[in-house]
N, C-alpha and C positions, 0 to 999 in steps of 0.2 A: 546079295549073297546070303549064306545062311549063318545064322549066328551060334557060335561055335560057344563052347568052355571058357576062353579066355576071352571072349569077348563079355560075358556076363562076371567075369569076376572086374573086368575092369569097370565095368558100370556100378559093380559093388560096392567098389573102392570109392569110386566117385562119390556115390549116392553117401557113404561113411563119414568121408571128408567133407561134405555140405552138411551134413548133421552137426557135426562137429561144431564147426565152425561157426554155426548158426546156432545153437545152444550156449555157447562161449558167448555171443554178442548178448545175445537175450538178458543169460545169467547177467553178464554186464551190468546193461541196464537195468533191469527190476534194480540190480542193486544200489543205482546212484538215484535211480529215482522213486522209491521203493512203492510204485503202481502195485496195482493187481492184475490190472487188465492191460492188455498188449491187443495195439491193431497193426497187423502186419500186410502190407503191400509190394509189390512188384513182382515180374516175371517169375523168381525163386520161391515165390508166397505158394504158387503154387503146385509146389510138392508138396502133397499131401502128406506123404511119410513124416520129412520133416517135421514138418506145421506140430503133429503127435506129441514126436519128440520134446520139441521145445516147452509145447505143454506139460507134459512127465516132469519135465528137466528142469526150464527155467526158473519157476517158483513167481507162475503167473496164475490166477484161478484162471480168467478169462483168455483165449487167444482167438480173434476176430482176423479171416480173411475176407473181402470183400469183393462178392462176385464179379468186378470190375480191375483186379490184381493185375497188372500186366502194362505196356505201355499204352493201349487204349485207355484204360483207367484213367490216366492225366487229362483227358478232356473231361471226366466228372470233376476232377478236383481242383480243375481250371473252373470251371463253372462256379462251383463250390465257393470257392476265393473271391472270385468275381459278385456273386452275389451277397458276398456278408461285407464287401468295401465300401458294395452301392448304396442298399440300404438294413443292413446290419443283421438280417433274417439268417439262421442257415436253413440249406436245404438238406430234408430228409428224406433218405433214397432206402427206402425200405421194402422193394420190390427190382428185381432185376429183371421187367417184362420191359424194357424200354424202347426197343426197337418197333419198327413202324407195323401196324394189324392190316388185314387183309379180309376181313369179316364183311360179308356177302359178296366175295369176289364170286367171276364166274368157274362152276367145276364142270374140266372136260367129260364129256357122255355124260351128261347132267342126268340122265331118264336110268342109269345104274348104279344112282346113289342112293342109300336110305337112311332115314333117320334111326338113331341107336341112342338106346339111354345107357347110363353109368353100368347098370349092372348087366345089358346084354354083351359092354365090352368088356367085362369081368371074366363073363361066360369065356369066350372066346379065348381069353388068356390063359382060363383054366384049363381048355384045352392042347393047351400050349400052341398057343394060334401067335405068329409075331405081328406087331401094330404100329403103323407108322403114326405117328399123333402128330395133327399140325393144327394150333388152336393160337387167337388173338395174337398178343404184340413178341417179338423174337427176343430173343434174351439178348442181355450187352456181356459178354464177356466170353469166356472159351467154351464153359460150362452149357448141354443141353439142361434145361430145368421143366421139361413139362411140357411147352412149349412148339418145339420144335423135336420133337424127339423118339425113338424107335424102343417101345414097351413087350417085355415077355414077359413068361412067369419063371423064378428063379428055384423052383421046386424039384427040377431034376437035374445034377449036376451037367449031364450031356448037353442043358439047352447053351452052354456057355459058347461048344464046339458048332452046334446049330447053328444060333448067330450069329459065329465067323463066317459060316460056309455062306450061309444064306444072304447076309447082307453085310457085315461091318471087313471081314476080311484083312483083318490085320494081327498082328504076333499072338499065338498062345500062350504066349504066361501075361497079359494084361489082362485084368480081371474084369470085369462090367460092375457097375455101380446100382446099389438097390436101393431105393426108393421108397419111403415110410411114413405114415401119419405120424404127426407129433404126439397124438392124443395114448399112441402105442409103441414110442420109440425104447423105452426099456426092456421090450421084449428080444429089444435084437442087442441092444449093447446099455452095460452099468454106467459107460460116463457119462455122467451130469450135461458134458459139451458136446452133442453132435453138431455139424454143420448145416446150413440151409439152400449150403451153394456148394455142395461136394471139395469142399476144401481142407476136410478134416479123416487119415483115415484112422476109424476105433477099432480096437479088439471086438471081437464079437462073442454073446454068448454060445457056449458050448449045443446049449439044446436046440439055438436058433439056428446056428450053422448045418445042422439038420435038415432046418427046412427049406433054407437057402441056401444050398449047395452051390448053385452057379453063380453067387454073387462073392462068394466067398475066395480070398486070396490066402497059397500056401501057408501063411504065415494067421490063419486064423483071423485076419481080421477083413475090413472094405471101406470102402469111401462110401460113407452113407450120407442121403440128401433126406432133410426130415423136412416134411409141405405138412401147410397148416392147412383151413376150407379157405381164410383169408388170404393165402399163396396163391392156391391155386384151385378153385372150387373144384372144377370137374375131375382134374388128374387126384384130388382126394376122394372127389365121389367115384371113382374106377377104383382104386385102394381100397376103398371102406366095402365098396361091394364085394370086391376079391377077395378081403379078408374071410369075410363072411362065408363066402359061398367056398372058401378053402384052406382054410384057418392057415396059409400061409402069410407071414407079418407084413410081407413087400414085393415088391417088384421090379425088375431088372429096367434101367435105362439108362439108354444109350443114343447119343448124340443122331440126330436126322441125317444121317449122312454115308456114304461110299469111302473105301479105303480112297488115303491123301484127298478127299475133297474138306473143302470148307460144309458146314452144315447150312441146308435148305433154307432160303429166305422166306422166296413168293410159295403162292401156289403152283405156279409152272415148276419152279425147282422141286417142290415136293412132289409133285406128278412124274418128273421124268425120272428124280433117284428112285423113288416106288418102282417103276416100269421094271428099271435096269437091276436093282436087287431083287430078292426070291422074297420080300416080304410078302403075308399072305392078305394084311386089308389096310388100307388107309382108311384113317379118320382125320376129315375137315371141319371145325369147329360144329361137332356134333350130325355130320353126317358120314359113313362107309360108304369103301369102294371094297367090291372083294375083286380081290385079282384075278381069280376064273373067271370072271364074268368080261374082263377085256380082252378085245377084239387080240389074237397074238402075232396079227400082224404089225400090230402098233406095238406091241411090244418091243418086236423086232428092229421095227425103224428107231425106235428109241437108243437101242445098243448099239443100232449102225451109226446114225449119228454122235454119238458119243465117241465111239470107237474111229470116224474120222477127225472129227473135232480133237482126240486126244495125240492122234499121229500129227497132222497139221502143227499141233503145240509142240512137239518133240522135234518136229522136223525145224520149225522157226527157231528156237532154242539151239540147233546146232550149224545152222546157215549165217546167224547173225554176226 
């Protein structure tokens, strides 16, 4: 149904009372323990809003979410545990690419692929072309990071509406997340702490909000993810050339994926969600598909499939 007045004050309410509540504990601690740094984990870590808060609040310099926050998380820090009992090392997990790569898989209509450097998919951007990215190992946690993931340009506020309609098709007041070299993360926002894994949202500056209109939430600020070349070479060599070629600081991204799905593993999965959204080119680690150029009747079979595959699930769900 549709979400009415009182449906968003009660979300308000909520969202207040978890602030709350969660600044209260924080405070807490620093105070018995008097850290500076806080690492914050589970499911609640990540609300982003929060996460802010606590920082303003608690009287922590650092607050650390780790792109693993969540019940999945526990089999890193089952490992973790496990590995410093055995032989006393810890492990340092300083990259969230951990899930399995797919590098020289085969891509369907192989003969309507080409190869594209950093800055012809800059190009493209700038045109406000949307871009499915599917490169190396799949992220471990909620967070698209580069990865797996669906890139515009966040330079005209309208693209926010584009890619609902287009491809992601979920609530308009959720804002989309923009995406920054570290080397130029001051230009969008003053604090010291951005995040690396979209876990943190900052205020933004005034002149940037300008230029990234569609990344930008009512309240002036976003969930900014800052990539170093060491993160993620390519998805900074697309940034570095975009900036370039349009002196806007970032780029809009957004998870691989279709309203309520899970985001794209394989290749096949990134093939059919491309078909079935209005994205305009897939990139597979370093080569494009444009989507005019496939056949539209696979197109078709792709939605048809889906669309009984997704009755079939509806119908089992209410038989069982």
């Amino acid at each position: 149904g549709s979400i009415l007045s009182g449906h968003e004050d009660i979300a308000a309410s909520v969202q207040k009372l978890v602030e709350d509540i969660l600044i209260a504990r924080a405070q807490l601690l620093q105070k018995r323990s008097k850290a500076n740094k806080l690492v914050f984990s589970g499911g609640v870590a990540l609300n982003c809003l929060a996460n802010m808060k606590i920082y303003e609040h608690a009287g922590f310099e650092e607050v650390f979410v780790p792109f693993g926050a969540g019940d999945s998380g526990s089999a890193i820090g089952c490992a973790a545990l496990a590995q410093l009992s055995l032989d006393k090392k810890k492990i340092e997990l300083e990259s969230p690419y951990l899930g399995p790569s797919y590098q020289g898989g085969k891509l369907p209509f192989a003969k309507l692929w080409k190869k594209v450097s950093e800055q012809e998919v800059a190009t493209l951007l700038s045109q406000d072309r949307i871009i499915g990215l599917f490169q190396g190992r799949s992220e471990f946690g909620p967070r698209a990071l580069g990865n797996r993931s669906f890139l515009a340009s966040p330079g005209k506020a309208e693209m926010k509406d584009i890619l609902n309609e287009k491809v992601k098709g979920r609530e308009s007041f959720r804002p989309f997340s923009p995406v920054v070299m570290d080397s130029i993360v001051s230009e969008l926002t003053s604090y010291k702490y951005a995040s690396k894994y979209m876990t943190m949202t900052v205020p933004i500056l005034e002149k940037a909000q300008k230029l990234i209109p569609a990344a930008i939430h009512k309240d002036g600020t976003a969930r900014v993810q800052v990539v170093s070349h060491e993160d993620n070479s390519f998805l900074y060599g697309i940034l570095e050339a975009f900036y370039k070629t349009t002196k806007i600081p970032a780029l809009l991204n957004t998870s691989f994926n279709l309203s309520d799905e899970p985001i794209v593993e394989n290749i096949e999965d990134a093939f059919m969600c491309f078909l079935r959204s209005n994205a305009d080119y897939l990139l597979i680690d370093g080569m494009i598909l444009d989507r005019s150029l496939v056949p539209e009747n696979i197109v078709e079979n792709a939605k048809q499939f889906y669309r009984k595959r997704s009755s079939s699930i509806s119908e089992s769900v209410y038989t069982f």
